[in-house]
Structures are given as C-alpha cells and as structure tokens.
N, CA, C and O of each residue as an XYZ file, in Angstrom:
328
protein
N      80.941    117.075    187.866
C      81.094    118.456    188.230
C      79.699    119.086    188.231
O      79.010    119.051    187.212
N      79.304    119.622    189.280
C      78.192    120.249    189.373
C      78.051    121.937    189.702
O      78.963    122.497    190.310
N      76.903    122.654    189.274
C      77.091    123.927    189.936
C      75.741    124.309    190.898
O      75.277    125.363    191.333
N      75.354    122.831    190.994
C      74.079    123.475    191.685
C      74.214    122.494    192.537
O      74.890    121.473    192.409
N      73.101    123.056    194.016
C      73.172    122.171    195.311
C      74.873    121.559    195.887
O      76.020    121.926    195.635
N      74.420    120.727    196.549
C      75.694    119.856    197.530
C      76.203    121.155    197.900
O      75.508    122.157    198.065
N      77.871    121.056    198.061
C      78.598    122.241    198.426
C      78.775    123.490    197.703
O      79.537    124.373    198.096
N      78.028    123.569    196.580
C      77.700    124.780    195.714
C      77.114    125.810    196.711
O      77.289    127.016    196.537
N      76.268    125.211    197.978
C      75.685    125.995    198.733
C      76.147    126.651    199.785
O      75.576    127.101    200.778
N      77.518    126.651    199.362
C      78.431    127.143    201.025
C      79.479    128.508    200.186
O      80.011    128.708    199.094
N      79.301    129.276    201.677
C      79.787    131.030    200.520
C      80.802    131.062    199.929
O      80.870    131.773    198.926
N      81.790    130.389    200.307
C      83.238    130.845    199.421
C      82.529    130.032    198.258
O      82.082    130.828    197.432
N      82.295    128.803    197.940
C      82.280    128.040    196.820
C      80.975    128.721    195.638
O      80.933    128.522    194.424
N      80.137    129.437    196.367
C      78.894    129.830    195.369
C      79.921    131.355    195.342
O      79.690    131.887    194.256
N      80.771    132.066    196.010
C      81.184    133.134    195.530
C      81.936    132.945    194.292
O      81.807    133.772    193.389
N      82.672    131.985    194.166
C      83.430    131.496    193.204
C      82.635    131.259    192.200
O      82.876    131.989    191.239
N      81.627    130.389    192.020
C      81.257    130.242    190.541
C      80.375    131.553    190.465
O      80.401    132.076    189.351
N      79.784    132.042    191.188
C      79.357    133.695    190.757
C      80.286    134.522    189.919
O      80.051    135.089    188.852
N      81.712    134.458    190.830
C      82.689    135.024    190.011
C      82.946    134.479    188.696
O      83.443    135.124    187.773
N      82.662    133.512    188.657
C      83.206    132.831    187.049
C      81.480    132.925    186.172
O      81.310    132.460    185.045
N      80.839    133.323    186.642
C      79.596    133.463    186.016
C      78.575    131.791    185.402
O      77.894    131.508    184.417
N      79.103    130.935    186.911
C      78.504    129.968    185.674
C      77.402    129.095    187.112
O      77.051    127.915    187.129
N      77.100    130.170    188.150
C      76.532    129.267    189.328
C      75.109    128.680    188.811
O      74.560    129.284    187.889
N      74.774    128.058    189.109
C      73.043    127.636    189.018
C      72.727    126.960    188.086
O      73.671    126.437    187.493
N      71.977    126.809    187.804
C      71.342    125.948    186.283
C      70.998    127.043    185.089
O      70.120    127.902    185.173
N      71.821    126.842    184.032
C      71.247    127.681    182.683
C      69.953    127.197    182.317
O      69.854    125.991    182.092
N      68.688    128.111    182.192
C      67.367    127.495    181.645
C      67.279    127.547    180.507
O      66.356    127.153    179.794
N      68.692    128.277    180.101
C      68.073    128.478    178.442
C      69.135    126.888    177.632
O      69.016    126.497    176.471
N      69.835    126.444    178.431
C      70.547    125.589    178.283
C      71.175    124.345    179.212
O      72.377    124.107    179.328
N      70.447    123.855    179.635
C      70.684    122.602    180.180
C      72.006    122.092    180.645
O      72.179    121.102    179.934
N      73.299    122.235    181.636
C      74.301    121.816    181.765
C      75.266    122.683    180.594
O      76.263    122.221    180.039
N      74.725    123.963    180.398
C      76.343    124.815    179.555
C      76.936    125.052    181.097
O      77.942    124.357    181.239
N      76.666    125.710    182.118
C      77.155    126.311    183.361
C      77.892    124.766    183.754
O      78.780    124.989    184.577
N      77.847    124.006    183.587
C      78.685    122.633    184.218
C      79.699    122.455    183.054
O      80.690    121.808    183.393
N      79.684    122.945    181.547
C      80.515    122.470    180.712
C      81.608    123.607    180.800
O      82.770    123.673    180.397
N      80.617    124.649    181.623
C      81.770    125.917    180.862
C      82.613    125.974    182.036
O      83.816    126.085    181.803
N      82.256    125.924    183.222
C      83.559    125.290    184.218
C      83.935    124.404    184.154
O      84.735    124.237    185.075
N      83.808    123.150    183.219
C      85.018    122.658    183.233
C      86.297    123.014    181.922
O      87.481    122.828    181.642
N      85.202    123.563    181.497
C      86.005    124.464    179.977
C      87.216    125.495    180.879
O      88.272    125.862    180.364
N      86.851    125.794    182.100
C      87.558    126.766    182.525
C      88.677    125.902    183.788
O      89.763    126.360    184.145
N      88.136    124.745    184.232
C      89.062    124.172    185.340
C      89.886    123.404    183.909
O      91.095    123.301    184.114
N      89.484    122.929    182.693
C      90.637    122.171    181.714
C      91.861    123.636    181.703
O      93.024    123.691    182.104
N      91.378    124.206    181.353
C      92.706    125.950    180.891
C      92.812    126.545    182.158
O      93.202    127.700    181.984
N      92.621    126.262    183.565
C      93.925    126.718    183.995
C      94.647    125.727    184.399
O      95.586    126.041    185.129
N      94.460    124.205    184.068
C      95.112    122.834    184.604
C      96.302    122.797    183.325
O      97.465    122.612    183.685
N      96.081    122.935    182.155
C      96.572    123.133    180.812
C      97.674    124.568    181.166
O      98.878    124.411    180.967
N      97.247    125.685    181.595
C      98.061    126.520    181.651
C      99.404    126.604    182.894
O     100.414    127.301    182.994
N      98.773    125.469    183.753
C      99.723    125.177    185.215
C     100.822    124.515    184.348
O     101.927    125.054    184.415
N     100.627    122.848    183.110
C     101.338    122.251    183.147
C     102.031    123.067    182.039
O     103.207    122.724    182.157
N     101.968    123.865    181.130
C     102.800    124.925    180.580
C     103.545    124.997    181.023
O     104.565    124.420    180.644
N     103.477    126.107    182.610
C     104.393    126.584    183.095
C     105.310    125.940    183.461
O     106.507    126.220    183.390
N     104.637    124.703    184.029
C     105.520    123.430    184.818
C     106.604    123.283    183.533
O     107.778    123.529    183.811
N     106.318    122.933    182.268
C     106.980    122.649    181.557
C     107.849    123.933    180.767
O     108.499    123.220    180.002
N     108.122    124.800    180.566
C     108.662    125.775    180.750
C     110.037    126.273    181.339
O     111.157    126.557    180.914
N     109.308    126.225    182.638
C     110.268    126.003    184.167
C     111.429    124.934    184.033
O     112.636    125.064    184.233
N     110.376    123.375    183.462
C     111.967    122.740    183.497
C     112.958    122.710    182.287
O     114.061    122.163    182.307
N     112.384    123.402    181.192
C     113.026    123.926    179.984
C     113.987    124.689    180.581
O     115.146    124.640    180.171
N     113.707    125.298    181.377
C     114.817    126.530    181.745
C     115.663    126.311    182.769
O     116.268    127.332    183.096
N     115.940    125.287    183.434
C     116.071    124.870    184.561
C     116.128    125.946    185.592
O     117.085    126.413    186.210
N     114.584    126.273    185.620
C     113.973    127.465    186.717
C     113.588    126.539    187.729
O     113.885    126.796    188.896
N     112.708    125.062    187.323
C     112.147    124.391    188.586
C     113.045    124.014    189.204
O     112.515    123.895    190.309
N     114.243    123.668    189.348
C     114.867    123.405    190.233
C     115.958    124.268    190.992
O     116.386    123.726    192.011
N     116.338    125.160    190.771
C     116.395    126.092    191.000
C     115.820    127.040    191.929
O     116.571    127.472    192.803
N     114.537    127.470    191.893
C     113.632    127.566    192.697
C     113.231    126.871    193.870
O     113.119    127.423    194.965
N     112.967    125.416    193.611
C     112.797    124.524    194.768
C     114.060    124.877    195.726
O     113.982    125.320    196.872
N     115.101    124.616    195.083
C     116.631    124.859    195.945
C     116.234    125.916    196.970
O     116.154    125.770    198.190
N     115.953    127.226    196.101
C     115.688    128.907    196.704
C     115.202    128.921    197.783
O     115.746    129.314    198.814
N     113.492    128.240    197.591
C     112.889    128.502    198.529
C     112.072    127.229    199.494
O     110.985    127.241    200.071
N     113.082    126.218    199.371
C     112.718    124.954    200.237
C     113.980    125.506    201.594
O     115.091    126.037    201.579
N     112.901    124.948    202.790
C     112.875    125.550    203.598
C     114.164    124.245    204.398
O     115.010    124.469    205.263
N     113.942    123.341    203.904
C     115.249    122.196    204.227
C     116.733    122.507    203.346
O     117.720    121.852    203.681
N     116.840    123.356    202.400
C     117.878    123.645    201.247
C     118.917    123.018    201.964
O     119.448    121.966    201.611
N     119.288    123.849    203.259
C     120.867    124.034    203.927
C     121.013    122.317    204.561
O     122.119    121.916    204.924
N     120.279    121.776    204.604
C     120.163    120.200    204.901
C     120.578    119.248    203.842
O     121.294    118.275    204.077
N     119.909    119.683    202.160
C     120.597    119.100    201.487
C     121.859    119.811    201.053
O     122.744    119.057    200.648
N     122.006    120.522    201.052
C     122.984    121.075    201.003
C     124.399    120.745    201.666
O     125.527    120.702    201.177
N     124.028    120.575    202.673
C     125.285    119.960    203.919
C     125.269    118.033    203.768
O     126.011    117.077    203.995
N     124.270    118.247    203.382
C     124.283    116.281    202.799
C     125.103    116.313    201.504
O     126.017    115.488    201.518
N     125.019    117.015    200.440
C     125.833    117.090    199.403
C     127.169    116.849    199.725
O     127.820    115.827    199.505
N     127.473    117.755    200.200
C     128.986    118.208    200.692
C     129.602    117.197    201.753
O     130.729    117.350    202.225
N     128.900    116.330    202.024
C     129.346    115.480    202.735
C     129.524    114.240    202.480
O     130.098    113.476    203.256
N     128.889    113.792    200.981
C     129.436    112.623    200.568
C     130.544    112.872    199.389
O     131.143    111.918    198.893
C-alpha cells in the first residue's frame, strides 16, 4: 500500500487520501501515512463484516437480497413451481 507516486497521482485517488489526511510521505515519520491507511482500510473492512454479520443474525440479508434483486419474481415463480 502506498501513498505516494504510481496512481496516487491521478485526482480522484490523491483527493481521497487528502481527504483522509494521509497523502504523501510523513518527514517526520517514515511510512505512518501508509500505516495509517491501512489502519483505516482494516476498520472499514472490519466494520463491513459486522454488518454483514449482523444482517444474517437478523435474517435482514436475505431478506433484502429477495427485496431488491432485480430477478426476485424469477425465483420466485421457480419456487412455486417445483
């Protein structure tokens, strides 16, 4: 994981670590700006599988998929037909 050069140099991607405050090389510290995004890509990967897990605590994930999958009425009519 890097925050400097390669595609660091293209605008959405340097807007982004601007926004997260960690673009460029720290001089006062050597690779904190590379530790602290990944300090920050680990917690929201950690906070996705929460939810994920959560969801199927509650049986919200499936549920949902049903809602808003755009094939539903397909399985749906496959159900009902065996």
């Amino acid at each position: 994981m890097r925050t400097i050069e390669g595609v660091t140099k293209l605008a959405s991607q340097s807007a982004c670590l601007n926004l997260l405050g960690v673009k460029g090389a720290n001089r006062e510290s050597p690779g904190a700006n590379t530790r602290q995004l990944a300090r920050i890509v680990a917690g929201a990967v950690l906070a996705r599988e929460v939810s994920l897990l959560a969801a199927i605590d509650t049986n919200q994930l499936m549920t949902s998929h049903m809602k808003y999958n755009k094939s539903s009425r397909d399985v749906i009519h496959l159900a009902s037909t065996e």
